[in-house]
DRENDOGU-459245 format. One line per 10 residues: their letters; for each residue x, y, z of C-alpha. Coordinates in nm, 2 decimals. Layout:
<rs>
A = X:Y:Z; ...
</rs>
This chain:
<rs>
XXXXXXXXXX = 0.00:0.00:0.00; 0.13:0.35:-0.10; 0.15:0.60:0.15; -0.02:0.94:0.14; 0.24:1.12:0.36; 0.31:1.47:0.17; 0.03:1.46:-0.06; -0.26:1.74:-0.02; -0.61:1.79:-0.14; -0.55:2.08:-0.42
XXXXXXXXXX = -0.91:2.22:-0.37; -0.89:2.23:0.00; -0.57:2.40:-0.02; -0.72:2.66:-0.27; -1.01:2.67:0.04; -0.80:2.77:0.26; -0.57:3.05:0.08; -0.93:3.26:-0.01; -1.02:3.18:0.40; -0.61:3.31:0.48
XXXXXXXXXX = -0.69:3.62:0.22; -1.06:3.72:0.42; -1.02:3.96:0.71; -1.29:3.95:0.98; -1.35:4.31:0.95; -1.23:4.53:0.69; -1.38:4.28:0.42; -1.25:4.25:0.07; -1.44:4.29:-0.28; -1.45:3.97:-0.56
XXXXXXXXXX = -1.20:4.15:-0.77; -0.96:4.23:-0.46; -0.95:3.87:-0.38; -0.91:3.73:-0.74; -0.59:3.93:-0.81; -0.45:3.79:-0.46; -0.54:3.46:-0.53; -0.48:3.45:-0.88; -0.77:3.17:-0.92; -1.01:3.17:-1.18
XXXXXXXXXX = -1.35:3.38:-1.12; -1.57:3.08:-1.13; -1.39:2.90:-0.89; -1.33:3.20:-0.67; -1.69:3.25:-0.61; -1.73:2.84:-0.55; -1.51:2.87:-0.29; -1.63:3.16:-0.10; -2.06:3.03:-0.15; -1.88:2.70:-0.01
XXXXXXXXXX = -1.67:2.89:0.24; -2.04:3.07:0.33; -2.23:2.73:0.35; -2.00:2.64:0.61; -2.04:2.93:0.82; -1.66:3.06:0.76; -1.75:3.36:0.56; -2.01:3.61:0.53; -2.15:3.89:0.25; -2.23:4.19:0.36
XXXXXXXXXX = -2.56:4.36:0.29; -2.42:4.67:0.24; -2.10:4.70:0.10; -2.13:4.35:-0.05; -1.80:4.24:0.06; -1.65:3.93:0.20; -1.58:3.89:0.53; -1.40:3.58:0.78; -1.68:3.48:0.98; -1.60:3.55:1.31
XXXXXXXXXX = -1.75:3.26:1.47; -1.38:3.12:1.36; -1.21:3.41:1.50; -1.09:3.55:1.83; -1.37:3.81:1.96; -1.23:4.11:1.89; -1.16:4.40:2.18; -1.17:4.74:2.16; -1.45:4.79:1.91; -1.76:4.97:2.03
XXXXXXXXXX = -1.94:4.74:1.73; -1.94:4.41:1.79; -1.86:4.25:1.38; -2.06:3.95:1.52; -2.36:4.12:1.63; -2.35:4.27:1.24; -2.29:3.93:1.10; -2.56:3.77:1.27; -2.80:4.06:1.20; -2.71:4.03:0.83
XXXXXXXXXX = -2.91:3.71:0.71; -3.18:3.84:0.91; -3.25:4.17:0.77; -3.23:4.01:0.37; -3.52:3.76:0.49; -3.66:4.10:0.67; -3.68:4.26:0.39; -3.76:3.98:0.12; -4.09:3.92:0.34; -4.21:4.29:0.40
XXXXXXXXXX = -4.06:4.45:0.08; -3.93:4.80:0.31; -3.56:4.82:0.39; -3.42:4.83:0.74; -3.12:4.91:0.94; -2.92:4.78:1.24; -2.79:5.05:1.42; -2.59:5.00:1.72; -2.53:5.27:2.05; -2.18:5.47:2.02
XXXXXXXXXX = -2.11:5.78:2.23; -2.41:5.92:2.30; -2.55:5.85:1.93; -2.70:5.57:1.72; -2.45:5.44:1.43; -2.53:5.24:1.14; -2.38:4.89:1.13; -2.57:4.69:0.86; -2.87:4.81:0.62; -3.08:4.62:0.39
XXXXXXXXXX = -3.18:4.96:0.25; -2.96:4.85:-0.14; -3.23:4.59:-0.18; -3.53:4.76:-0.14; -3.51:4.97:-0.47; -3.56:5.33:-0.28; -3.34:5.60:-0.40; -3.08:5.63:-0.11; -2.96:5.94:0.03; -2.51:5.91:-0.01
XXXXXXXXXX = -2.51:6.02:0.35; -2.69:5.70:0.49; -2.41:5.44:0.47; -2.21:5.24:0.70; -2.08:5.44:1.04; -2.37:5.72:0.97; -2.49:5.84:1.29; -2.80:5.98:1.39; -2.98:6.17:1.68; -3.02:5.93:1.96
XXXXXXXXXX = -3.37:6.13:2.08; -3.53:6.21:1.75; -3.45:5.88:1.57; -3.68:5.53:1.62; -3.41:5.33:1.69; -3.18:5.63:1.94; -3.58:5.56:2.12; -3.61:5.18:2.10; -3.23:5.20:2.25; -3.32:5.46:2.53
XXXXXXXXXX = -3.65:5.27:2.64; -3.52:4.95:2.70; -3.15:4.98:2.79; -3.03:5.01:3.14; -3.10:5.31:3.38; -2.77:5.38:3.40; -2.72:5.43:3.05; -3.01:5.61:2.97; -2.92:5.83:3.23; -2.56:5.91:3.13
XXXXXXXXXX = -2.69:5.93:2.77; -2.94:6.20:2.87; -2.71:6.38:3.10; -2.43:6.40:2.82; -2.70:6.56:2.58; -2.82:6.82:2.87; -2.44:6.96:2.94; -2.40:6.92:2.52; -2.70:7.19:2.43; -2.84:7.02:2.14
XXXXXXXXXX = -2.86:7.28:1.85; -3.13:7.15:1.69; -3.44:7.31:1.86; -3.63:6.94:1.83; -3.39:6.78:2.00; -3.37:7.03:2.31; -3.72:7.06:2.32; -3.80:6.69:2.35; -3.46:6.64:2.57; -3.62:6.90:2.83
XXXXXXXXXX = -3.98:6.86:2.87; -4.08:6.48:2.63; -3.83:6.18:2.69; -3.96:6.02:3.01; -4.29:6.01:2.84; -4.18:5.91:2.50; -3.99:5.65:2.67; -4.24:5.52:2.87; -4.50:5.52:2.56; -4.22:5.34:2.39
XXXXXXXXXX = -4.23:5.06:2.66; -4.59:5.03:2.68; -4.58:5.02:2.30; -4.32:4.76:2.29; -4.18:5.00:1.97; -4.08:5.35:1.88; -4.15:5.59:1.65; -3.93:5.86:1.45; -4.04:6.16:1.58; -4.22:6.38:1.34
XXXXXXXXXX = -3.96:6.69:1.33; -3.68:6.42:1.28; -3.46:6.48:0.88; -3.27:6.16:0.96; -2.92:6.39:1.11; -2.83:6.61:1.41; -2.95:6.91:1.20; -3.30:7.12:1.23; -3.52:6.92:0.97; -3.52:7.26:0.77
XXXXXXXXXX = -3.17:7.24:0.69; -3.19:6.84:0.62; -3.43:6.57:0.54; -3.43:6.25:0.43; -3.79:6.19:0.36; -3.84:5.90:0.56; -4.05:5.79:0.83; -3.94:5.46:1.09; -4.11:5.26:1.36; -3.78:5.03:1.53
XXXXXXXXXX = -3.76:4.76:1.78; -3.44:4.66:2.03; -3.23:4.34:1.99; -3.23:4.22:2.34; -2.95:4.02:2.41; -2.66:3.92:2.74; -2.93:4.12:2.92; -2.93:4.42:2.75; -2.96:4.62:2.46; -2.73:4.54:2.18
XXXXXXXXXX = -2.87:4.74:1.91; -3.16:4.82:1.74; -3.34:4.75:1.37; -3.59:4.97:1.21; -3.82:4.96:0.91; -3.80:5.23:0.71; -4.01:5.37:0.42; -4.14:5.75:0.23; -4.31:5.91:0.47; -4.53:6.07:0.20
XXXXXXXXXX = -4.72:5.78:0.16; -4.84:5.81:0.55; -4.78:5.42:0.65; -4.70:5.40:1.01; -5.07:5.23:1.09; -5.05:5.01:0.84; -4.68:4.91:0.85; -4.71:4.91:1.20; -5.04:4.63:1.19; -4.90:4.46:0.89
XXXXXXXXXX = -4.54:4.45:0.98; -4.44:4.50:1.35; -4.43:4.13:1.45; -4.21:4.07:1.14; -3.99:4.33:1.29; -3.98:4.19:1.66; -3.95:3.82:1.53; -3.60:3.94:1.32; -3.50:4.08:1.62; -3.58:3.79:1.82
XXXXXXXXXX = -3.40:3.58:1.54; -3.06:3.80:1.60; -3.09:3.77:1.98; -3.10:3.42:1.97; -2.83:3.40:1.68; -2.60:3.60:1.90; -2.70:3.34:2.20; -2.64:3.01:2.03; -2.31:2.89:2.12; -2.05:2.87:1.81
XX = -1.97:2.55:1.70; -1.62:2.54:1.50
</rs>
């Protein structure tokens, strides 16, 4: 009998020089990866759906770049967003959006603001504003999911958050006037609710909705998770066409099952 000693499996070699090539974070594009790898297109792109199959790489929404899963990789430190809260959330929000046809975003808590991690918003077909991409933040009191964040997270937090925003002086009138006299009600009408609402004088930035406005309207749920609140996803669509009943009766357990769905995806235990 021959031996094998020395010999190697060719296409599980090529496997694991695209795996090698992925980062966990920054991602990298088809063409970035085909002129490191020097394979051939076609079998680049078997490799990485086979890669994804497996759970050891992951599309972005997005950016539609190619990412290490990170279920295979150390948990990274230092980074106020978690990449595998955004990698779980990712699959979600494409079923999310293939079922209720409106776009939606994760967006995650960062000093004293809500950032965008993930959006499904390239799917849907609407026209999209350049500024809403990837690390866009937005005003944590105006915005559904700043709200759905506020209302359920810790007191502690809320209070610090609120507290910053007091000894800041918001420019925008909105946000003053709701930071001194609306929030614990809001709040509290969020948590009854179980959801929040954009607020009506809310362009979608820090600025006066005068100066900027993105034309949308948002209800948004949180992602409850470790015991607390690790981000929040919205639905999104024009508010011209006055929706919020209706997306609200046709599509708010929709919402609060994909969050659900990314809780428990960020629960299960990985399994390499």
């Amino acid at each position: 009998m021959s031996s094998e000693r020395g010999t190697s499996i060719r296409a599980l070699e090529r496997g694991i020089e695209v795996l090698r090539l992925l980062g966990p974070q920054e991602g990298s594009s088809l063409r970035a990866l085909h002129a490191a790898s020097a394979l051939p297109k076609p079998t680049l792109l078997r490799i990485l759906h086979t890669l994804e199959r497996g759970g050891l790489a992951w599309r972005s929404i997005d950016d539609g770049l190619w990412r290490r899963s990170l279920a295979w990789t150390a948990a990274p430190s230092g980074h106020a967003i978690d990449p595998r809260l955004v990698e779980a959330a990712a699959p979600h929000l494409v079923a999310l959006q293939r079922t209720v046809l409106w776009p939606s975003d994760l967006l995650v808590y960062r000093d004293f603001a809500m950032e965008v991690a993930e959006s499904s918003r390239r799917l849907s077909g609407l026209a999209l504003n350049p500024r809403y991409r990837i690390g866009y933040r937005v005003d944590i009191l105006l915005s559904a999911p700043g709200r759905a964040w506020l209302a359920f997270c810790a007191a502690a937090e809320r209070e610090a958050v609120l507290a910053h925003w007091r000894a800041a002086s918001p420019s925008n009138p909105r946000t003053a006037a709701v930071l001194e006299g609306e929030i614990d009600a809001l709040l509290e009408e969020t948590r009854q609710r179980g959801y929040a609402v954009r607020d009506a004088l809310f362009g979608g930035s820090f600025e006066d909705m005068a100066d900027f406005d993105d034309g949308f309207d948002a209800i948004a749920v949180p992602i409850l998770a470790d015991g607390g609140v690790r981000g929040a996803i919205n639905l999104v669509w024009p508010r011209r066409y006055d929706l919020r009943a209706k997306v609200v009766e046709a599509h708010l357990g929709d919402l609060q099952a994909c969050a659900a769905a990314i809780a428990g995806a960020l629960a299960s235990p990985c399994q390499p």
